[in-house]
C-alpha positions, -999 to 999 in steps of 0.1 A, spaced: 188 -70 -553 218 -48 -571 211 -15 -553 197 -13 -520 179 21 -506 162 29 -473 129 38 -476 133 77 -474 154 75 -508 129 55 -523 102 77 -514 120 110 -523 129 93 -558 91 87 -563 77 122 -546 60 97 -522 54 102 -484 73 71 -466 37 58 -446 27 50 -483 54 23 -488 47 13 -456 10 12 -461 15 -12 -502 39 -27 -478 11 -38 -449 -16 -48 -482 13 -69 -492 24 -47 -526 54 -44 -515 83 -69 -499 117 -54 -489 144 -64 -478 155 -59 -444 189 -55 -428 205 -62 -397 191 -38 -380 156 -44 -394 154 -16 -415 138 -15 -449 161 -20 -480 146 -16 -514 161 -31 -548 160 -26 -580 131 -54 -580 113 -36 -554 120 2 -576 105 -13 -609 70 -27 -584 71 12 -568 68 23 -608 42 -1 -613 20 3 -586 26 48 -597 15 41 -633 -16 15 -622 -31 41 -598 -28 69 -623 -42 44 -648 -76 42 -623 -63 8 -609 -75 -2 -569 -47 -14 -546 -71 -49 -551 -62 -51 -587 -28 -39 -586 -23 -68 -562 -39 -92 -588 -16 -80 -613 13 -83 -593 6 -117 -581 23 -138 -599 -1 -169 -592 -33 -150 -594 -56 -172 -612 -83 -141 -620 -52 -117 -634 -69 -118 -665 -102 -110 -659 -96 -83 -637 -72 -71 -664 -100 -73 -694 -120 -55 -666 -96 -29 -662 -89 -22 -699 -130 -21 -704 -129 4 -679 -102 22 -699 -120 24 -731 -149 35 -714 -132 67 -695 -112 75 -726 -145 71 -752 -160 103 -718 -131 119 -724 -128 126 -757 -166 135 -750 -156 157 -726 -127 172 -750 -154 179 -777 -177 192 -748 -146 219 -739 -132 226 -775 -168 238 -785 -172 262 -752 -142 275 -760 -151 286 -797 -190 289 -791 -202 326 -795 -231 318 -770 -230 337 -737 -245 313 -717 -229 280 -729 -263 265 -714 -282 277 -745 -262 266 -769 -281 238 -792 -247 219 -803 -234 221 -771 -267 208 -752 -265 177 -778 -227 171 -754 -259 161 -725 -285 147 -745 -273 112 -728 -274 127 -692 -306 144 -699 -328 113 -713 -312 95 -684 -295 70 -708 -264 78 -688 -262 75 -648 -237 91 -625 -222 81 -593 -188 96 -581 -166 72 -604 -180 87 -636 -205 76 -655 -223 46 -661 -246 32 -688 -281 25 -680 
């Protein structure tokens, strides 16, 4: 542990409240350091799992696989990884469906974008019911 921050630095470094370190801390994400005083210390190893932990959740990862993925001795890290990166593909395959969805409203004469053959083809999946919806996105039937 080269440097070693108190938990307000390391949550103004990441734009994070502090109760959020706490909180990966209490579901075991986290481990720092304490000191005499039994105050939290953070190092550089503890910095790099803030990072990781930032760029999982904005990558659609739970706190549950996070903490699969960094657990060292995790004997299902891989299939919740080839989990993860099927959901990945999935979400970026409705993305760029939703980009093509966007790109033709914005050059589509139609006034009511509703009416639109090439753009009611975007929902042709939705509307056969070939495609279900819940709150995470879609899902295939």
């Amino acid at each position: 542990m080269k440097s070693s921050q108190s938990i307000g630095d390391v949550a103004a470094r990441f734009g994070l409240e502090t109760h959020v370190l706490r909180h990966w801390e209490d579901v075991g994400l986290l481990r720092p350091a304490r000191d005499g005083a039994d105050r939290r210390r953070y190092g550089d190893d503890d910095l790099v799992r803030v990072a990781v932990i930032l760029r999982s959740k904005a990558a659609g990862m739970s706190l549950e696989q996070i903490a699969v993925l960094l657990d060292e001795e995790a004997p299902s890290r891989h299939e919740v990884l080839e989990s993860h990166l099927a959901d990945l593909d999935r979400r970026m395959q409705e993305m760029e469906r939703s980009r093509e969805m966007t790109e033709h409203a914005l050059r589509c004469r139609s006034h009511d974008i509703t009416q639109c053959p090439r753009f009611r083809g975007f929902v042709t999946d939705v509307l056969a019911g070939t495609t279900r919806w819940s709150l995470d996105g879609p899902a295939t039937a």
